[in-house]
C-alpha positions as CSV (number, residue, x, y, z in Angstrom):
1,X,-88.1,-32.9,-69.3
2,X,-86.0,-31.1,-66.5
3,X,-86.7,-27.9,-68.4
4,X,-90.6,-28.5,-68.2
5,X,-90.3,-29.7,-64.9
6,X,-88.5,-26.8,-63.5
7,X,-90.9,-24.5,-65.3
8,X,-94.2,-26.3,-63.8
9,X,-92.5,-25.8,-60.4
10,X,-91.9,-22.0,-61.2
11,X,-95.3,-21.3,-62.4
12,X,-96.7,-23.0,-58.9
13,X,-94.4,-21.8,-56.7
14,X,-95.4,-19.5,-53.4
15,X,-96.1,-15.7,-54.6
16,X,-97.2,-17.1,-58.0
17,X,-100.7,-16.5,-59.3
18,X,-102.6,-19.6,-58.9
19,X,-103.4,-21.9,-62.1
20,X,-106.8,-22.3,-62.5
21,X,-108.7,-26.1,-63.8
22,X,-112.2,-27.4,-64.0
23,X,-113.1,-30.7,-63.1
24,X,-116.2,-32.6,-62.1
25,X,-117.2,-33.1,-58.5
26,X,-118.7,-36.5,-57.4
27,X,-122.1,-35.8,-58.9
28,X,-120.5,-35.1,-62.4
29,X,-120.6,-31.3,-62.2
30,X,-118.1,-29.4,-63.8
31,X,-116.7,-26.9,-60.6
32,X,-113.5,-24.6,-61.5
33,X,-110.9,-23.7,-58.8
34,X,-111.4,-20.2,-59.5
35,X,-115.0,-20.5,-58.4
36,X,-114.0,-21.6,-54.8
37,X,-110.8,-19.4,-54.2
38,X,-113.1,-16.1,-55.2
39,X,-115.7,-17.0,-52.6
40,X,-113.1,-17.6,-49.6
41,X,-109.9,-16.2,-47.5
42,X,-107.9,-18.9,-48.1
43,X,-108.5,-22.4,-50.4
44,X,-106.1,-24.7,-50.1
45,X,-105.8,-27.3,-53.1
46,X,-105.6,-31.0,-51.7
47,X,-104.1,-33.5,-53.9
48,X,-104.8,-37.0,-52.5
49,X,-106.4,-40.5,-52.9
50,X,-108.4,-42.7,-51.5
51,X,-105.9,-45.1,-52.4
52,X,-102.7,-43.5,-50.9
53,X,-102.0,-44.1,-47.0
54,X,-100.3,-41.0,-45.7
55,X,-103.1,-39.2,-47.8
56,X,-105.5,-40.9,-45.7
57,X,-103.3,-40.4,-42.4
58,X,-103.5,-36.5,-42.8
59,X,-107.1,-36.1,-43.3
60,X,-108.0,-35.8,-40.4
61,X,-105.7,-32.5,-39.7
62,X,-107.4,-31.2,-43.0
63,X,-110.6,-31.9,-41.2
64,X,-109.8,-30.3,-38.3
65,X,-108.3,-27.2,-39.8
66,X,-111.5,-26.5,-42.1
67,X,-113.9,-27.1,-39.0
68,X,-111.7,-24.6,-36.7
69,X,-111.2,-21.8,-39.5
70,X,-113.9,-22.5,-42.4
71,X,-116.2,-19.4,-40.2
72,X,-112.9,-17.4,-41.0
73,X,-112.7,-17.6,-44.2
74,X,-111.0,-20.8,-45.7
75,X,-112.1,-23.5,-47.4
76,X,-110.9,-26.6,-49.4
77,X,-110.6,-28.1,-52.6
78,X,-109.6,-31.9,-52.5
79,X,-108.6,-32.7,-55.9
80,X,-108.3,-36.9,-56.4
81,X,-105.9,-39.2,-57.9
82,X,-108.2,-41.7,-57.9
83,X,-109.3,-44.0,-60.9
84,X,-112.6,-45.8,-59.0
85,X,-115.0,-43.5,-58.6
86,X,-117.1,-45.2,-56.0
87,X,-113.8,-45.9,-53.8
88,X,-113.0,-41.9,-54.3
89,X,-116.4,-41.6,-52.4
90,X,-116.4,-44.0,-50.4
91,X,-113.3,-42.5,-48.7
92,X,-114.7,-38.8,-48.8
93,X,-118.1,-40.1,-46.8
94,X,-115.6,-42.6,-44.4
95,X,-113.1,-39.2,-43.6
96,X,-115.5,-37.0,-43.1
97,X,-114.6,-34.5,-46.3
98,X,-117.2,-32.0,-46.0
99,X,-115.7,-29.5,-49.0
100,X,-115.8,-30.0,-53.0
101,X,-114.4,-32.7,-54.4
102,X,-113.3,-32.9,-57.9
103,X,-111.2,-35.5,-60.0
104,X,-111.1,-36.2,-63.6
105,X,-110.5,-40.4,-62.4
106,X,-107.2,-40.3,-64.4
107,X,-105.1,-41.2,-61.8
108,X,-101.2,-40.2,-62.1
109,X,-102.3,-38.6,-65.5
110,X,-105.0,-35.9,-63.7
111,X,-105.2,-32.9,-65.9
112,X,-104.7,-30.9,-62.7
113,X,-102.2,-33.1,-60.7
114,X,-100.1,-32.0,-64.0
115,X,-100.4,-28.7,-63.8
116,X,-99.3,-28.5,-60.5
117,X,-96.3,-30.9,-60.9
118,X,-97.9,-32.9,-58.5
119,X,-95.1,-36.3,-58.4
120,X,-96.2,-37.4,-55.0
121,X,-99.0,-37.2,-52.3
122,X,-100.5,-35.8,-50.1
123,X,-99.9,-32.1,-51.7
124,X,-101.2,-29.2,-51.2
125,X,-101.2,-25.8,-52.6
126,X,-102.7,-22.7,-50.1
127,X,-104.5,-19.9,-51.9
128,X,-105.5,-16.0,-51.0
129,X,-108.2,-14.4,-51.9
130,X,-106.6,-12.2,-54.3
131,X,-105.7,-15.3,-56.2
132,X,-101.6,-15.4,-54.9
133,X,-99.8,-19.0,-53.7
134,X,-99.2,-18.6,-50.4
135,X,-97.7,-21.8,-49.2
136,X,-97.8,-25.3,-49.8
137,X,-96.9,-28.9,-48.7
138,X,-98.8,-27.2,-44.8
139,X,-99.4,-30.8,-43.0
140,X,-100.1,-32.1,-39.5
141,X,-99.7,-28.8,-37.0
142,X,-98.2,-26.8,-39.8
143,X,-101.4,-25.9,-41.8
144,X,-103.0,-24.7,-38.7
145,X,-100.1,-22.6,-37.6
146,X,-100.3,-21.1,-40.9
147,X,-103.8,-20.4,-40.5
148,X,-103.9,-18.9,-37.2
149,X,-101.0,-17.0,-38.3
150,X,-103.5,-15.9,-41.6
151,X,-106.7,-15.3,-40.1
152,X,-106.0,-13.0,-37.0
């Protein structure tokens, strides 16, 4: 398993080609990551739940990073952990999450939380337009750094 492990990490690491998934969005509608990160700068992929605190405790700097640079270029992709649909919403309406939202409501077991080694949260993956990991783990002050440092 430390094998595996080491090789999800490799595959998602900064420089990597980003791995792309399809999942449904709140109204059921199949939306892939591809489909976002060719129509934007930078995407950054948002793991988090509406169960998890410090989830909840960063979106707010999400928020503000995708009102202060979204005209430049970047978007996000919140990707849920969540089982309960209606709390998954619930907590996108309450924070304010104005971006796509998908989850396949498989909790620990997400299809995409897998494929990204995802063990914890929040975690987050930033994406170019030319499809290359450029960072991740960017909270409080440090995804806007990044971005102000990106979009010149």
């Amino acid at each position: 398993s430390l094998i595996e492990r080491v090789s999800v990490l490799k595959r998602v690491a900064p420089g990597q080609p980003f791995v792309n998934f399809t999942l449904n969005d709140t109204t059921g509608k199949p939306v892939s990551l591809a489909s976002v990160v060719k129509d934007h700068k930078y995407t950054l992929v948002d793991f988090w739940a509406s169960w998890c605190g410090p989830c909840r405790a960063e979106n707010p700097n999400v928020v503000a990073a995708f009102k202060k640079y979204h005209r430049k270029g970047f978007t996000v992709f919140g990707v849920s952990l969540d089982e309960n649909h209606s709390k998954w919403e619930e907590a996108i309406k309450h924070d304010g999450l104005d971006w796509t939202q998908v989850s396949d409501l498989k909790g620990w077991q997400s299809s995409a939380g897998k494929l990204y080694g995802v063990q914890a949260i929040p975690h987050n993956v930033l994406i170019n337009e030319k499809g290359t990991i450029v960072a991740q783990d960017l909270r409080g002050a440090a995804l806007q750094d990044k971005l102000k440092t990106l979009l010149k």
